[in-house]
N, C-alpha and C positions, 0 to 999 in steps of 0.2 A: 465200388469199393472205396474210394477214394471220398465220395460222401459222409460212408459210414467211418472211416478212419475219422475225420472232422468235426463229427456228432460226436465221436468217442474222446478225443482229444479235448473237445470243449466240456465235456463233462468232467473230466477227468482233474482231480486236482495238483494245482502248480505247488511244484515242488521247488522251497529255496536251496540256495546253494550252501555251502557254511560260513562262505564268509560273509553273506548277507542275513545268517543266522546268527552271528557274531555282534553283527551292528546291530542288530535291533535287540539283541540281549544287553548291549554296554548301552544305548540309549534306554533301555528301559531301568536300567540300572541307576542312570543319572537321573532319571524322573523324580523316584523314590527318593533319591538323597534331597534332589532340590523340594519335592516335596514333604521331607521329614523338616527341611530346616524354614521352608514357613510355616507348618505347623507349629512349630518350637517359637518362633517369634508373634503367630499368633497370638497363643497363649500368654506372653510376656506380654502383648498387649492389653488382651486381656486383666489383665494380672494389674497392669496399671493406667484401667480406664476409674473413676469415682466410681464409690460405691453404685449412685442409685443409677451409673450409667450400667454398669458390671450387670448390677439386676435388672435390669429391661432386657440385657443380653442372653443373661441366662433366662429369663421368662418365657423369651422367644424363642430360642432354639436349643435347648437344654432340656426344657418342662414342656416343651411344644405348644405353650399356649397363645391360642387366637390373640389378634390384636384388639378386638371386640371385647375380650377377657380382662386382657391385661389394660384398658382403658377401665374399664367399671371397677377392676379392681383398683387404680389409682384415681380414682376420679377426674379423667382426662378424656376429653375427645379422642373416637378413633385416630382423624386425622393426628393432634398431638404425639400418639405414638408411632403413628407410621411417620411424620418427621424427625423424630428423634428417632427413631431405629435408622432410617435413612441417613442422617446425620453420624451418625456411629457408625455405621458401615463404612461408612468415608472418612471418618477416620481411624477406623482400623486398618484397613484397605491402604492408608498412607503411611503409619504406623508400621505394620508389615513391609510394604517396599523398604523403607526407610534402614529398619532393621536387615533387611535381605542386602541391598546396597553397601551397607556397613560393614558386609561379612557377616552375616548370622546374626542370630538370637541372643547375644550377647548383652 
């Protein structure tokens, strides 16, 4: 009997309590915020990387096109673009802290 209670018990799913349903509602809560507010400084970044950096960005993850694409279409080495996206990445990526740190998107 005591077996089958133990089979039963470890199947059985763990029930939280409320106040441990509470904390992972208010931390999920906070996610969304901190996550709405670097998206909002993404964009700002975005917003003021030069034009023909803006468009490499948007070619590549916007329009979804290959690096292999967006090379032929500029007349550039793949490599060439895969360091400038790499290069943009980094500083967007610093960009965003930068703005996160500040307080926001601002």
């Amino acid at each position: 009997k005591v077996m089958h209670y133990r089979r039963s018990a470890a199947r059985a799913p763990a029930m939280l309590g409320l106040e441990a349903a509470e904390s992972i509602a208010a931390e999920m809560s906070e996610m969304q915020d901190e996550l709405a507010a670097r998206q909002a400084a993404f964009l700002d970044c975005v917003k003021e990387l030069p034009p023909p950096a803006a468009s490499l960005i948007r070619d590549r993850y916007e329009s979804g096109l290959t690096v292999d694409v967006m090379a032929a279409n500029r007349g550039a080495t793949v490599h060439a673009i895969y360091k400038a996206l790499s290069r943009l990445r980094e500083v967007l990526a610093q960009c965003v802290a930068k703005k996160i740190s500040a307080g926001g998107a601002a």
